[in-house]
N, C-alpha and C positions, 0 to 999 in steps of 0.2 A: 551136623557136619562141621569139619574145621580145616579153613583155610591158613594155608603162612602167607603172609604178607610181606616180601620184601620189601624195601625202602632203602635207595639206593642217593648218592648224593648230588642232588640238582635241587634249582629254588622250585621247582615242584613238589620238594617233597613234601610243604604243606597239605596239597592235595589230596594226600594217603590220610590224611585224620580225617576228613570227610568220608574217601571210601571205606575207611573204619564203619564209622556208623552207617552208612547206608547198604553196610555187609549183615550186618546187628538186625537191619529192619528184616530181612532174610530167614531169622534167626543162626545163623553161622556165628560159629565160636572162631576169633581171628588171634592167630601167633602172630605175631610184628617179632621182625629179625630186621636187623638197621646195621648198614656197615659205618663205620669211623665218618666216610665223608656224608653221611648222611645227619649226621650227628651234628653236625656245624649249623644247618640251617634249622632241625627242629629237634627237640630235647625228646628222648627217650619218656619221659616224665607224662608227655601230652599221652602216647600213644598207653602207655599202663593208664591212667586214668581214662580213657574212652575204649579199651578194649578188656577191660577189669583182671588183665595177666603182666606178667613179669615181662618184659621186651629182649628179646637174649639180643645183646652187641657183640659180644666179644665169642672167640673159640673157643679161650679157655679161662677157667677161674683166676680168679685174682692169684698175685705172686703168693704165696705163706696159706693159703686157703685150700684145701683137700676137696676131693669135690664130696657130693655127698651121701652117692649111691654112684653105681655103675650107669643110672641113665645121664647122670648128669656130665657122669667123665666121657661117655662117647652119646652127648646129647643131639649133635647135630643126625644120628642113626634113630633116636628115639622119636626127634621132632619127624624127622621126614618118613617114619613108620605110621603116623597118626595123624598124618593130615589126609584130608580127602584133595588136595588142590594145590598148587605153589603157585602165586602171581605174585609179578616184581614192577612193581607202577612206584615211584617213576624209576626207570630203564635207563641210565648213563651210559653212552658210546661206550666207556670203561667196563661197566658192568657186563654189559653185550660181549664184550672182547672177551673178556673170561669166561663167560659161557661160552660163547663158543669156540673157545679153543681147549678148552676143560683145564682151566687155571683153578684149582682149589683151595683160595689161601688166605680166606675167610670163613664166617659162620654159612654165609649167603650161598656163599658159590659153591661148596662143599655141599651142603644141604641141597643145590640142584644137581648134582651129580648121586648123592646118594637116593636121591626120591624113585620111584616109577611112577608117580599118578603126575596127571594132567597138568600143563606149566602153559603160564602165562606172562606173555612179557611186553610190556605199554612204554615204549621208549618216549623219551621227551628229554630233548637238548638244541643248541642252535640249530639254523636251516645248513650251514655249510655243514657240521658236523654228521648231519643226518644226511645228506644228498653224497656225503666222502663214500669212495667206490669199498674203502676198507670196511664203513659202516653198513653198507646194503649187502656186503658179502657174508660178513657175519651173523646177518640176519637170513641170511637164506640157508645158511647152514643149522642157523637153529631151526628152522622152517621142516627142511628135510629130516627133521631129528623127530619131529611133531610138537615141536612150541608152536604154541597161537602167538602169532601178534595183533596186539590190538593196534591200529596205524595211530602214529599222532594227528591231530588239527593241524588245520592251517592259521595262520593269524599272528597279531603283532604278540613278540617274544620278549621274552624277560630282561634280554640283551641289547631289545632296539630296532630290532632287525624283523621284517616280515617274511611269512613263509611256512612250511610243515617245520614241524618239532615242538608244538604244544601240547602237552600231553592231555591224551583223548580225554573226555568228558568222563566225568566219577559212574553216570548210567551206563555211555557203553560198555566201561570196563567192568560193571555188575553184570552187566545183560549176557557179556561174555561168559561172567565164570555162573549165574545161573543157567547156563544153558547147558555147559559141560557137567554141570553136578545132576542136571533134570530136572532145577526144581522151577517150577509154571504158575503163577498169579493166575488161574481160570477161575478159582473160586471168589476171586474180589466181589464185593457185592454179595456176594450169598450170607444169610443165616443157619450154623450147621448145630444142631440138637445132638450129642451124642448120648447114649448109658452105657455104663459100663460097671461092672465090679457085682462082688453078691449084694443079695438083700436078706435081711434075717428078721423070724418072726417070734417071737417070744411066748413061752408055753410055760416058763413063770418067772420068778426074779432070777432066776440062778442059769435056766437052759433056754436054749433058744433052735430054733431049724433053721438051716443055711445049707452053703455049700462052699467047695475049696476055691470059687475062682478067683484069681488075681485082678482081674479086671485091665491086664498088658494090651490087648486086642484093643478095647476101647479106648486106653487113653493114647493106642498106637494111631486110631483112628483119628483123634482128636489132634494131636502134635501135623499126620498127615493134611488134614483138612485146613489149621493154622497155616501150616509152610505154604500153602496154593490161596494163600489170600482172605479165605475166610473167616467170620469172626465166630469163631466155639462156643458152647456152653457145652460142658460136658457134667450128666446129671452122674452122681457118680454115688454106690456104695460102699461100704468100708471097708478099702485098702491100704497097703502101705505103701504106697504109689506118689509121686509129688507131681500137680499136675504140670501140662506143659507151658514153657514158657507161652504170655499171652491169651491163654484159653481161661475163661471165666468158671468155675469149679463151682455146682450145687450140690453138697453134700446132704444124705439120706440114708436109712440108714432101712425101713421096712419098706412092704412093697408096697403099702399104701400111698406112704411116703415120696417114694420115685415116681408113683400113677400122676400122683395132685402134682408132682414138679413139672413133667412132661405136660401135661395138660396147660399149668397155667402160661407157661412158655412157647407151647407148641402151633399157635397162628401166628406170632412172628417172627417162624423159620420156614426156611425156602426146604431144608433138607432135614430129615433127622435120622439116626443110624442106633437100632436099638441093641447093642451087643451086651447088653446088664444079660447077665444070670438070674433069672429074678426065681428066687424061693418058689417051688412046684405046691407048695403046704403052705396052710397057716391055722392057728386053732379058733375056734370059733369065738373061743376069750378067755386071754392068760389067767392061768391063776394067780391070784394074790401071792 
């Protein structure tokens, strides 16, 4: 799944390189889109090295620079086609006001006008700023649009000043956008065994019995089992499949093969899920 991450300009916007990673532990692929004032207090530069992608800032390409295909001349349609999610942590009074008056005239706010999936928005700015009838207004107007807000903390602020407008904690604002995606840590703790893929038995140097499966099923099982907390082995036969992030891969290749893996692994799993195809034949002994 892949989330865009806004990052909008407050001295929280450090905060967003922690919910980077702790979006990663998820396994979520995260877009960072950072407007101008966001850029002042942390470099585009952190967010590409902690989320292994390009950070789009700007609308549009550099002066003299053509863009480089049609997604990139109207990218802000292409990003917001391919994210599963938008959340904009940290949330600038500024930023809120463009939302919700549908000011389009950045990368950020453009891209939440043109998205339809699920938007989240984690304000954090002074206590007077936050308690202004202008800023509780605007919020409720994204509210009735169906933005989630994550509320800010209360507590001493960047400014001096005690009160709400610290932006909410990096878990609740996971806990939020796990929740809207579906995805559920219930397997923590668990041991998951998966097979998956064919197995092929040899009936001499040149031929062998098999069969067409891909082995999709299991390693779909294994990626699912991963996302819910648990830690994979997936015994796997010969496919062209990369396995999934995370999941510990025992590659095999006959069916004796796969029997002796599962076996020697198989008391220290709580679960195991046999979806291998495994060869129906085998010959009694290849020829030479």
């Amino acid at each position: 799944m892949r989330v865009a991450l806004g990052v909008s300009g407050g001295i929280a916007a450090y905060k967003a390189a922690e919910l980077v990673r702790r979006l990663q532990q998820d396994r979520l692929e995260v877009q960072v889109v950072m407007t101008r004032s966001a850029q002042q207090f942390i470099t585009p530069l952190t967010f590409a090295a902690l989320s292994g992608r390009k950070v789009i800032t700007e609308m549009f390409a550099e002066p003299g620079q053509a863009p480089a295909n049609i997604d990139s001349a109207i990218e802000h349609i292409a990003v917001a086609q391919s994210i599963d999610l938008l959340v904009i942590a940290p949330a600038t009074a500024h930023t809120i006001a463009r939302l919700a008056n549908g000011i389009a005239d950045d990368f950020l706010s453009t891209l939440y006008l043109a998205t339809k999936v699920p938007v989240i928005v984690a304000p954090a700015m002074n206590v007077n700023m936050w308690e202004h009838p202008a800023t509780q207004e605007n919020l409720e107007k994204l509210r009735t649009r169906g933005v989630h807000v994550v509320e800010p903390d209360e507590g001493y602020l960047a400014c001096g000043m005690t009160g709400a407008g610290r932006l909410a904690g990096v878990e609740s604002i996971a806990r939020k956008i796990c929740e809207l995606l579906g995805i559920r840590h219930d397997f923590e703790g668990e041991t998951v065994l998966v097979t998956a893929g064919p197995t092929c038995e040899d009936v001499d140097p040149v031929r062998f019995l098999t069969n067409r499966s891909s082995g999709k099923m299991g390693y779909a099982i294994a990626d699912a089992a991963a996302r819910r907390g648990a830690r994979v082995i997936l015994v796997s036969g010969p496919v062209h499949l990369d396995p999934p992030a995370g999941v510990e891969r025992v590659s095999v290749r006959t069916t004796e093969e796969m029997h002796r893996a599962v076996l020697d692994r198989a008391a220290a799993c709580t679960v195991i899920i046999k979806a291998a195809a495994v060869a129906d034949y085998r010959p009694v002994a290849a020829q030479p």
